[in-house]
Residue, then its C-alpha position, 0 to 999 in steps of 0.5 A: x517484467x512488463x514488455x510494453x504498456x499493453x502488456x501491462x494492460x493485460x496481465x492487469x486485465x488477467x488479475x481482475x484489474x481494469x487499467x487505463x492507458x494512463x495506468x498501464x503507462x506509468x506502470x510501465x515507464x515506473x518499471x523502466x525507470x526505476x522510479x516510485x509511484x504516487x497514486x492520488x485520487x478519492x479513497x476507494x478507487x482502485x490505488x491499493x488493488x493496483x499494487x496488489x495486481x502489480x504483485x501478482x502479475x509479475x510474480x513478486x511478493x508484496x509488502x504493505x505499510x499501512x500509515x497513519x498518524x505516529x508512525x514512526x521509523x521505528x514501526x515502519x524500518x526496524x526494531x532493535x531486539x535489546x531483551x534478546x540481545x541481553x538474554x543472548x549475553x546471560x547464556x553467555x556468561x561463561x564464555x564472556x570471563x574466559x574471554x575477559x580472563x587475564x584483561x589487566x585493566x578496563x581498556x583492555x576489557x573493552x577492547x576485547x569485547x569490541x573484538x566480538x561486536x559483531x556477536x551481540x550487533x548482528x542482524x540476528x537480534x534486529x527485528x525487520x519492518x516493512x521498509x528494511x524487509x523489502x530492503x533486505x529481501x532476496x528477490x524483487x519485491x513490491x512494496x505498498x506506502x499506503x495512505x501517506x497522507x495520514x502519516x506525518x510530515x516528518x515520516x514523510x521526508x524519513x523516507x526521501x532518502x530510501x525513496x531516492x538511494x534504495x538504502x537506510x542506515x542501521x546504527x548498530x549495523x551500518x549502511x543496508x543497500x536494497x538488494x533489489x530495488x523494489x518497485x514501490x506504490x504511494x497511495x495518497x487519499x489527498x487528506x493533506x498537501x504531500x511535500x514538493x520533494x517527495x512528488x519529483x521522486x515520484x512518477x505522479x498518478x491520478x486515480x478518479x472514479x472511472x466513466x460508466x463504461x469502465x465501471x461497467x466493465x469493472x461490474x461484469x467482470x466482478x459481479x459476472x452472474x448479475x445480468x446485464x440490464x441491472x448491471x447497468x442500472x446499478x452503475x448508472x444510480x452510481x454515476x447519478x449519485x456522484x453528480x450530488x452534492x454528497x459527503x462521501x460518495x460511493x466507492x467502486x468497491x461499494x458500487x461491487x457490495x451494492x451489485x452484490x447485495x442486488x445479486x443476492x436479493x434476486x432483484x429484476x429490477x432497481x425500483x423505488x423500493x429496491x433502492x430505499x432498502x438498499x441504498x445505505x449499501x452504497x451511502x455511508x450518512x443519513x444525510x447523504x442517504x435523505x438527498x439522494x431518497x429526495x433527488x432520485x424519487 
């Protein structure tokens, strides 16, 4: 459990996470509230990561669901294993006639079987996804939503009832209530509109690509054996091609492959050749590639 905001600063700080203020508060105030997170901003910047640092610093295992269009509960809350369930029941042929021996009539069949339900309906034949794992785990745990943006607009409100109760009903088995309530992370790359409803569950976080001082820290911290002067250079080319006009622009884990790129080439300095050879590094289009050829000289 975090202390503070500070805390939470430095124990990010300790797992290679640089947070901000603004970060380190919701983190905090999401623990002591009991509330999910909902992080937006440009994909790339660090949403992800902070679930993963939030794990490791507090000693909590994560659990990640990946979203994407289609999905469904059945992928993201749990599967029933009915192959298993029917080869549980021929292993118990034998057993079954002695229990039906002497049932006068299909009533008394039926009610007989419905006396050993919790035989062929039990959790051994259910077959948990990531939400009913960290529903059903026996230790705290921190769970990813990651990228529901791209999920569809009925998954999204499947999930405002664990989002609010912590809690999903099982038809084979009843009502599952968290054993402990996670601490759950939405990451959201803004490719569509999120619903009103599952915003107020959520403490709201904007993640933006950082200021050249963060980034640069962000840098050294990363890339340590890079020296200061390229380390600044690189970040300011970063911080000049996001002032474009660009399709994509470049990520903070593409201004660490860029920094690793210049580490491994040897390079002294970032001059006009280093940055044409290397620029596809950081730029993901050809026409993004030529503006900035064209723009930086």
């Amino acid at each position: 459990m975090f202390k503070d905001t500070n805390d939470v600063r430095e124990r990010l700080s300790a797992q290679q996470y640089i947070a901000s203020e603004e970060i380190a508060t919701v983190v905090y105030l999401a623990q002591e509230l009991g509330k999910p997170v909902l992080a937006e901003g440009p994909a790339g910047v660090g949403k992800t990561e902070l679930a993963k640092v939030w794990a490791s610093a507090t000693g909590r295992p994560l659990i990640r669901l990946q979203c994407y269009e289609g999905l469904d509960e059945s992928k993201a809350l749990y599967e029933w294993e009915y192959a298993k369930q029917m080869l549980y029941t021929q292993l118990l042929r034998d057993t079954l006639k002695s229990v039906l021996d002497g049932a006068s009539t299909l009533k008394d069949a039926a009610e007989r079987l419905s006396k050993e339900d919790n035989v062929f309906f039990s959790e051994e034949f259910l077959l948990p996804r990531p939400l009913l794992t960290a529903l059903m785990s026996e230790e705290p745990v921190v769970l990813l939503i990651d990228e529901i943006d791209r999920a569809d607009v009925e998954f999204e409100a499947f999930l405002l009832e664990i989002l609010s109760d912590f809690q999903v009903t099982v038809p084979e088995l009843g009502t599952i209530k968290a054993q402990h309530q996670p601490m759950v992370l939405l990451t959201s790359n803004n490719t569509r509109e999120l619903s009103e409803a599952l915003k107020r569950r959520c403490l709201f976080l904007h993640v933006d690509y950082p200021n050249f001082e963060n980034e640069l820290n962000i840098v050294r911290l990363k890339v340590p054996d890079l020296s200061d002067q390229m380390a600044e250079q690189a970040v300011n080319v970063v911080q000049e091609l996001r002032k474009m006009n660009l399709r994509k622009n470049p990520s903070i884990s593409e201004t660490l492959d860029w920094a690793r790129a210049l580490l491994t080439l040897n390079a002294t300095n970032i001059d006009k050749d280093t940055l044409e050879n290397t620029l596809t590094v950081l730029l993901k289009y050809e026409a993004d590639v030529q503006q900035a050829q064209r723009r930086m000289g």
